[in-house]
C-alpha positions as CSV (number, residue, x, y, z in Angstrom):
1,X,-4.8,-19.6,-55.9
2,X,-3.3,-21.1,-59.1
3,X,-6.6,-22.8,-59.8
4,X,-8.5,-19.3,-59.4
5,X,-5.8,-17.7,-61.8
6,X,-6.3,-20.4,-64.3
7,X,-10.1,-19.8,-64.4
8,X,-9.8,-16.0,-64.9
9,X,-7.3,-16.4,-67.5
10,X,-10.4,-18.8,-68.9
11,X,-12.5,-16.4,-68.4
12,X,-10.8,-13.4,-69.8
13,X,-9.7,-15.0,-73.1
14,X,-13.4,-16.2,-73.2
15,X,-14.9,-12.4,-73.1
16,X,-12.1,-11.7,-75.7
17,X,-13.3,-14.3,-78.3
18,X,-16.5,-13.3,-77.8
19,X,-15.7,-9.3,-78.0
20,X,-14.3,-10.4,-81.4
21,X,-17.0,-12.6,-82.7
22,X,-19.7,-9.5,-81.3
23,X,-17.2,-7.0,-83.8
24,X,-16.8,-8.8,-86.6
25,X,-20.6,-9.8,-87.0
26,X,-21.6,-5.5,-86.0
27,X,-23.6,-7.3,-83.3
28,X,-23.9,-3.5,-81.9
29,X,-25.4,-1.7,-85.1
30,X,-27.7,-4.6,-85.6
31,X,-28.8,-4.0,-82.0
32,X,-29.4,-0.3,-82.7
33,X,-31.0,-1.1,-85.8
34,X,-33.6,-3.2,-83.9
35,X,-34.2,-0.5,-81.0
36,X,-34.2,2.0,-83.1
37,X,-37.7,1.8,-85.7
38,X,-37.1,4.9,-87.5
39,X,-33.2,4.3,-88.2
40,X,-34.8,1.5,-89.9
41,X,-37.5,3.1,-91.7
42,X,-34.3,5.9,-92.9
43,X,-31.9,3.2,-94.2
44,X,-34.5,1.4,-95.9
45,X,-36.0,4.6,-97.7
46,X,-32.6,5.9,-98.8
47,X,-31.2,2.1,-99.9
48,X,-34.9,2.1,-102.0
49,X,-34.2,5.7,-103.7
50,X,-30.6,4.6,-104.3
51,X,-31.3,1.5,-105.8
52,X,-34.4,3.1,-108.0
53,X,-31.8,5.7,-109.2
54,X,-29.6,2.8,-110.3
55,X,-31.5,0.9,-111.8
56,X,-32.9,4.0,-113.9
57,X,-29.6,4.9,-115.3
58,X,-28.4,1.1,-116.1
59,X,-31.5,0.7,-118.0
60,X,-31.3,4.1,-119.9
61,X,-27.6,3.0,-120.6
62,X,-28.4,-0.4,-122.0
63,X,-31.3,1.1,-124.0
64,X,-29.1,3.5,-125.8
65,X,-26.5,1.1,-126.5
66,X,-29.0,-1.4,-127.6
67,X,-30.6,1.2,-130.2
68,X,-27.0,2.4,-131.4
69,X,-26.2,-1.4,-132.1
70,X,-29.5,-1.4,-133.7
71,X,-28.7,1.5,-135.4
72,X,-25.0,0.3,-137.0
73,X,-26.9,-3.1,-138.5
74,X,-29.3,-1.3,-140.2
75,X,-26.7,0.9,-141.9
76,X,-25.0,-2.4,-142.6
77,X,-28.2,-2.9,-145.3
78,X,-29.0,-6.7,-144.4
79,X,-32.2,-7.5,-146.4
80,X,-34.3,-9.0,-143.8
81,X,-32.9,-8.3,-140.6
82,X,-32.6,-4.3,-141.6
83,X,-36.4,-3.8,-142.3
84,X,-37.2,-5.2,-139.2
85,X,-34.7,-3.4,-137.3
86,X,-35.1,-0.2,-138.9
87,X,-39.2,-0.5,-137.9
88,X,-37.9,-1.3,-134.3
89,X,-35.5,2.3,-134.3
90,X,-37.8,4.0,-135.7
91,X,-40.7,3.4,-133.0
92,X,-38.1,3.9,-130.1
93,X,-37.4,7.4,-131.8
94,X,-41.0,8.3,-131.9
95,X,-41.5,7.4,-128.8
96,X,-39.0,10.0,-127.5
């Protein structure tokens, strides 16, 4: 009787660790993922948008900055470096 006792305990801390490792890795929404195609096919189309939006606005952000900087050095009237830059904002702001 012990011996059985022993084993279950065994047994039951065994299905614990397991239960734990099966949680903390989300065994069960990679399982549904994999069963299910078009939760797939949604989270993959609504990461894609997501990540085209952000991209979008980080570039337009670093742009802007980039010509302002631009801008503020070729107020600063360096002889060389202002033609060039002033040729560079002055193309971006066409193209607008």
């Amino acid at each position: 009787m012990w011996l059985k006792n022993k084993k279950i305990n065994m047994l039951e801390k065994s299905i614990q660790n397991l239960s734990h490792t099966l949680e903390e890795g989300n065994f069960v929404e990679w399982a549904y993922l994999l069963g299910n195609k078009k939760e797939i096919i949604k989270r993959n189309l609504l990461a894609g948008i997501f990540r085209g939006v952000g991209i979008g606005i980080g570039v337009t952000m670093i742009t802007a900055i980039l010509v302002m900087l631009l801008q503020k050095i070729v107020t600063l009237n360096i002889p060389i470096i202002g033609e060039y830059i002033a040729d560079i904002v002055e193309i971006v702001e066409k193209s607008r």
